[in-house]
N, C-alpha and C positions, 0 to 999 in steps of 0.2 A: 587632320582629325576634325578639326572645328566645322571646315565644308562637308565633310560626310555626315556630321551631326544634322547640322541646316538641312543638308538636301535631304534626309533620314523624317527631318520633324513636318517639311514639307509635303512627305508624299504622304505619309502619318498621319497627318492633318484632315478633319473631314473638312469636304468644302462648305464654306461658311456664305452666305449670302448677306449682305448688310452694308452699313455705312463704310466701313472698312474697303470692301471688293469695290463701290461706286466712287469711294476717292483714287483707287487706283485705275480705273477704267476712264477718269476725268484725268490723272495725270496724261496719257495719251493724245489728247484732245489738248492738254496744254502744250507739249511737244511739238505735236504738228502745229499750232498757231505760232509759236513761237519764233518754228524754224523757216515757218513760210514766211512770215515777218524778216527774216533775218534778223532776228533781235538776241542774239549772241549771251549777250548777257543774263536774258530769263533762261534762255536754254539752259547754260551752266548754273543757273539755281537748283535746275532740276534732278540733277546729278550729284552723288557723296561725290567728297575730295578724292578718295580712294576707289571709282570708278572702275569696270570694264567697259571694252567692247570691242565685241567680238565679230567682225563680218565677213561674210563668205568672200575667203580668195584675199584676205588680207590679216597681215599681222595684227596681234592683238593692240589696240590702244589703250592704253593705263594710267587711268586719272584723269579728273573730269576738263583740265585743262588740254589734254594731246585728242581726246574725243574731239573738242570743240573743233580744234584745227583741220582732222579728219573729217566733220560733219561740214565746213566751209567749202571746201575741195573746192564742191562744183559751182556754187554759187559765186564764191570770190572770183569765178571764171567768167561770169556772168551770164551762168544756165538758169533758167527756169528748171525750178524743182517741184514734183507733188508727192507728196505719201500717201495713202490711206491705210489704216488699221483696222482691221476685224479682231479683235476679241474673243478669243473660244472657250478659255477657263482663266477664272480669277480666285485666288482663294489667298487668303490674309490672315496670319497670324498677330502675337501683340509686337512683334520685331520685324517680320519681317513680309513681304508678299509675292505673289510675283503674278504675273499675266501671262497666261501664253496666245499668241497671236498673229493672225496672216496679215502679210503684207504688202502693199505695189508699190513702188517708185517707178514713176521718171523724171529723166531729166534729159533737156533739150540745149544743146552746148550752141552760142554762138554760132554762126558762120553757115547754117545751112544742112549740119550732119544730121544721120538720123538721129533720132530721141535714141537713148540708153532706158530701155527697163527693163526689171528686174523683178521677181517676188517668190513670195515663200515664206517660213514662220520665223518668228523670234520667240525667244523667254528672253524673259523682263524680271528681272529680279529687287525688289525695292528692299531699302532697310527704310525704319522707321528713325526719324534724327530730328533734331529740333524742332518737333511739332509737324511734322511732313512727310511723306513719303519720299524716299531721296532714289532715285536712279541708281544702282550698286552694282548691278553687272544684265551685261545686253549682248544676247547670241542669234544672230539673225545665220537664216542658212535657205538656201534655194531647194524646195521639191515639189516632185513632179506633179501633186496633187493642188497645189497655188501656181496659177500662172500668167505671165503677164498681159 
């Protein structure tokens, strides 16, 4: 009941343009430095404790500690990773926000194989918590319209 409320207030919501929508479209930009860094522990700031995520072709990750492990995979392997995000709607209420956005990876495994990529969009969902926008749930999926 309570996510049908959210997603109800969400699409309800007029899109709002402001300080709000540009801290969440800078949350992105904090992610990818983060992760290109391998800096593990900004990443997980950026996420509630209560976290999803959600990726195409893989079980759900839940909590911002089992994301984090999930997000290492390839790196711990020692691949060069890249993201980039495109941005298509941001709209932010006083709780909650979210982005919807296209996106590319790759990543180039050790040893010679081809690069692995991938893209397509995500919704980003943020709660608002201790002064921040926090990462709350993340549903990335592949279509035909983004590609790599």
């Amino acid at each position: 009941m309570k996510s049908a409320l959210l997603a109800l207030a969400l699409i309800a919501a007029p899109a709002i343009a402001g300080p709000a929508e540009d801290a969440l479209k800078a949350q992105g930009d904090k992610w990818n430095a983060a992760y290109s860094a391998g800096d593990w522990a900004a990443l997980r700031a950026l996420y509630a404790d209560d976290a999803w995520l959600m990726t195409d072709k893989a079980p759900a990750a839940k909590g911002a500690d089992a994301i984090i492990t999930y997000l290492r995979r390839f790196k711990d392997r020692g691949a060069t990773v890249s993201f980039r995000f495109e941005p298509e709607d941001v709209q932010a209420s006083k709780d909650f926000g979210f982005v919807i956005a296209r996106y590319w990876m790759t990543a180039q495994l050790p040893g010679g194989a081809p690069p692995i990529r991938t893209a397509g969009r995500s919704i980003l969902i943020y709660k608002w918590q201790q002064g921040d926008w926090k990462l709350w749930r993340d549903m990335d999926n592949t279509t035909p319209d983004v590609t790599p």
